[in-house]
N, C-alpha and C positions, 0 to 999 in steps of 0.2 A: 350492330353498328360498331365498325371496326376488323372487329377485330378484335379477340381480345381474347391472356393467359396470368393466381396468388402462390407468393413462393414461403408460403410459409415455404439416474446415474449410478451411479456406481452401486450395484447391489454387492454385500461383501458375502458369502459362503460360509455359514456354520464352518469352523474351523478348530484346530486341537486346545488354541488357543482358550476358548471360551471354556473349554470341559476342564483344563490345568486349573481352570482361575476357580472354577465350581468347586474341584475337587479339596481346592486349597481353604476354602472361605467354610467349606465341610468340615474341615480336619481342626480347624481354628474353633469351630464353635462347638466339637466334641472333644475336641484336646483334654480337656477337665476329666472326660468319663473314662477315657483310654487309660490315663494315669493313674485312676483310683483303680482300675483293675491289672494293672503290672503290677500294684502293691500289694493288692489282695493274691494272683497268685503266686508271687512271691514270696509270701508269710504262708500261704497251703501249698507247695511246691510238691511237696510227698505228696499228698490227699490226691492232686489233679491228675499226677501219674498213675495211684494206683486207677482211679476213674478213670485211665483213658484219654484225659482231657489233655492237650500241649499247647500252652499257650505259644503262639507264633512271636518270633521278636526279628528286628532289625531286617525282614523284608523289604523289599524296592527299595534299595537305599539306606536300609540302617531304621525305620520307620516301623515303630512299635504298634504291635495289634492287638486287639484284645480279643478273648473267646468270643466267637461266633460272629469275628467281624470280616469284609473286607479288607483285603490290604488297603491302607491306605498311602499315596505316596507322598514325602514331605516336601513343604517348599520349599520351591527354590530359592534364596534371595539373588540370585542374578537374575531369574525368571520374573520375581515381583518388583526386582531394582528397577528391572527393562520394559515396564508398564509403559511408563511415559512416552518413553523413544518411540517403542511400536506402534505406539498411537500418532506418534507427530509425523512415525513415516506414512500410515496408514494416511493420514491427510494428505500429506506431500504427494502421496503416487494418486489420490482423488484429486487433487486441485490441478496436476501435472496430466491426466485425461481428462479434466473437463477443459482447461487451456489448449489441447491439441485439437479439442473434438471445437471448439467455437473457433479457433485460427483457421481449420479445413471448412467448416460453416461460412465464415466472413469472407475468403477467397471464393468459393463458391457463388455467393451473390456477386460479386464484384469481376469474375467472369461472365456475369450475365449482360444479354445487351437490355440497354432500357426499357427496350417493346415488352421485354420478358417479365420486368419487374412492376408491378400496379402500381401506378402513382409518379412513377420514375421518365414516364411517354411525357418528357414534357417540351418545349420548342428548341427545344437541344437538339433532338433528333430531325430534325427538317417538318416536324407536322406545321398542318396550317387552325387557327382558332375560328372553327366551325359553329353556329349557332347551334342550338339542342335542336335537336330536327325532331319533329311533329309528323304523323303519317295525317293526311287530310281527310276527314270524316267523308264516310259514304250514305251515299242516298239511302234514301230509306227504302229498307225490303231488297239493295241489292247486295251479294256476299261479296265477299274479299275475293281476289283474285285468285288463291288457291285451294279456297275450302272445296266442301268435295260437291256441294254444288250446284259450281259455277264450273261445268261444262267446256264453256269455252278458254277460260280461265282471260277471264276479261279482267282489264282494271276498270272499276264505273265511278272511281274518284276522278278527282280533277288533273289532269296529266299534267298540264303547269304546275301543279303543286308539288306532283310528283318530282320536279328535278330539284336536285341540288341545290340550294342559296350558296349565293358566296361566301366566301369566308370574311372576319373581321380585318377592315385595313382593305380590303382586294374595291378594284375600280369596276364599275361595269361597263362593260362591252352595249356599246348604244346599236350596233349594227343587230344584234341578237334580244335586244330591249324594245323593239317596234311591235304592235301586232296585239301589245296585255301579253306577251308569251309566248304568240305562235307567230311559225316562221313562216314563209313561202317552199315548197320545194326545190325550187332554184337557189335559194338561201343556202339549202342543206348540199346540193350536189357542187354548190363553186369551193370546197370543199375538198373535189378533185378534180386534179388538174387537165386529164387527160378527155376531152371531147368525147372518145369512144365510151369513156364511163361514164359519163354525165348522161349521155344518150340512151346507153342499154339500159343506165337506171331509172332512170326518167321513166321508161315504157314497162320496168317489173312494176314498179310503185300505181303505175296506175291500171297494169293487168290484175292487179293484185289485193286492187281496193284501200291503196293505201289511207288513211282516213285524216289525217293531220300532224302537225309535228309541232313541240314544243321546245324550247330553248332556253339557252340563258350563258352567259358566258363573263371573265370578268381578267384581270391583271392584277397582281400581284406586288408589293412593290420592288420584289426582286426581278420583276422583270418578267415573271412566270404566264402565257396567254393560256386559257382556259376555257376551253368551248364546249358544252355537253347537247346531246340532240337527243330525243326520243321520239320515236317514232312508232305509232300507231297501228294497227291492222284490225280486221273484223275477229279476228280469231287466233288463239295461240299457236293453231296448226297451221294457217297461213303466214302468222311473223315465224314460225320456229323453219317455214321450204324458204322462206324469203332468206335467212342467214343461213341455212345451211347452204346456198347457191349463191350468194352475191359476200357475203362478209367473211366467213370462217375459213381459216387457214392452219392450215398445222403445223408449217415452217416458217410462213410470212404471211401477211395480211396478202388479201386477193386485190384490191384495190388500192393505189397510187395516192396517197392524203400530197398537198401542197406540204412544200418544202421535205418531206418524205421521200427519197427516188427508191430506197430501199427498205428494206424491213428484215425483220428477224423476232420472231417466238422469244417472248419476255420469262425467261426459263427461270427467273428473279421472284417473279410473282409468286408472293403466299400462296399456298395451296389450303389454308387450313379458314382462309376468309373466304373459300366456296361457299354460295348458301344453298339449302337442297333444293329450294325451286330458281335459283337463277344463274344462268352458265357465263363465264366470258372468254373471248379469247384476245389477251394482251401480246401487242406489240411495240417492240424498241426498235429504234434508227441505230446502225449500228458503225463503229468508227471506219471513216473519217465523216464528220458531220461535213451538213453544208452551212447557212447561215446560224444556223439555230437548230439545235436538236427537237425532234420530233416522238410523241408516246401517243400510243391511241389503246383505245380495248373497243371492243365491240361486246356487247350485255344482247341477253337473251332473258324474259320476264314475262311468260306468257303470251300476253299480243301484244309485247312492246320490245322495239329492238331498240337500243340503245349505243350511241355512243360518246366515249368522254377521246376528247384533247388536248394534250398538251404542249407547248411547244417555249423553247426559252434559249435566247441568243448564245450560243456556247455550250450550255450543257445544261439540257432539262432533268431534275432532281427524281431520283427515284420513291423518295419515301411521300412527296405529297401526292405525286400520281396514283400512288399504290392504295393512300387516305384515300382521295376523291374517287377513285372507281369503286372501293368498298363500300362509301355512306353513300353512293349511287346507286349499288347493286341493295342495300337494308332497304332505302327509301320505296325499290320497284315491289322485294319480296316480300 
């Protein structure tokens, strides 16, 4: 239901630095043994020569060594002066990548649109305040419409249940309120304008086995009217020949809705709120309106064809229409 997308340092590299600093704090805590052996061979200078032995002096720098040692190199005091600096730059170029990397973070969000960000979907964006919708328990012993089965991929809930409630604040429609839910099919077909449709549909619906239709419609207080119908069949192979031959279009709806003379493929519509067992095909009235802008979808759900309308004086809003066919199309699958 819905619809719906969460949006949700600095390692430093073993450097020469570290080994100066080793070498230095080295040199400092043998300083004592190096000097007591420049004395000694000092005072045996002959002795060590004729043995062979040379003591090394003033290597890397001038840095006294003693037999059988490493050179060692001395410190530096600019090197040990400039502890501090390198450390406060060493922050400063962390604090100065983590600043760029949250600046590129923070724009990031803040180019996002609010559908994208959880919690953010909120009546800013034209949604409408929906009740928590409930799928209506099934009889006992029969399966869900799409388990594997049910064959026919029936709904054996209650198909009144099945549609949509209004939203919170929305007025209901009394013409579509008669019946507990169910309408007549004449209810459903004054719906188009045009005689020839009313008539050809009249005669599939009832070559066809149509079974019944339920309803519910309601206004808004922006003015928004809102009609939904579903309708019925023995079998999902009978409603799936029934919209493939009377309702589905692939440029325009095939059928004339009041106040609708034209039509056009809703190329707007989320594709990502497809669900895997329910198809639609939306269309938009495209400019120059007539009274009132016109939106329809036609919904495919097994053996229930489905369709939502919407129509609003000037110009019907994209984003509730896009809600209310989506919590229509969860409610069927």
């Amino acid at each position: 239901m819905s619809e719906q997308k969460a949006i949700e340092g600095v390692i430093e590299e073993p450097g020469g630095e570290g080994v100066t600093e080793g070498v230095s704090e080295e040199r400092e805590q043998v300083g004592g043994a190096v000097v007591g052996r420049e004395q000694v061979a000092g005072a045996a200078g002959e002795r060590e020569q004729a043995d062979g032995v040379v003591a090394e002096r003033e290597q890397a720098g001038g840095a006294a060594v003693g037999v059988g040692q490493e050179p060692v190199p001395p410190a530096s005091r600019a090197t040990r002066a400039s502890r501090p600096l390198r450390g406060a730059l060493r922050w400063a170029a962390a604090l100065a990548v983590f600043a760029v990397f949250g600046a590129s973070t923070a724009y990031g969000v803040t180019r996002l649109e609010r559908t994208d960000v959880p919690g953010l979907g909120t009546a800013s964006d034209g949604r409408w305040d929906y009740p928590e919708l409930v799928r209506p328990p099934l009889p006992e012993g029969r399966p869900a419409p799409f388990a594997s089965s049910n064959k026919a991929t029936a709904h054996y809930a209650d198909l009144r249940a099945l549609v949509l409630p209004a939203p919170r604040g929305a007025t209901a429609d009394k013409t579509l309120a008669v019946g507990h839910g169910w309408v007549k099919t004449g209810t459903f077909l004054d719906e188009y304008p045009l005689k020839d449709d009313r008539e050809l549909l009249g005669g599939v619906f009832r070559d066809r086995g149509l079974r019944h239709i339920a309803a519910r419609g309601w206004t808004t207080p922006d003015g928004t009217r809102t009609r939904i119908y579903l309708l019925q069949f023995g079998t999902g192979l009978v409603a799936g020949e029934v919209q493939q031959g009377e309702f589905a279009g692939y440029d325009h709806a095939p059928r004339t809705l009041r106040g609708a003379p034209s039509t056009e493929l809703d190329g707007r519509f989320p594709e990502t709120w497809q669900l895997p067992n329910v198809t639609h095909y939306a269309y938009d009235e495209p400019r120059p309106y007539g009274a009132e802008q016109v939106r329809q979808a036609y919904l495919l759900a097994g053996d229930v064809i489905g369709l939502v309308v919407q129509s609003r004086k000037g110009d019907a809003r994209a984003v509730p229409f896009q809600q209310t066919v989506a919590l229509q199309e969860e409610l069927l699958g």
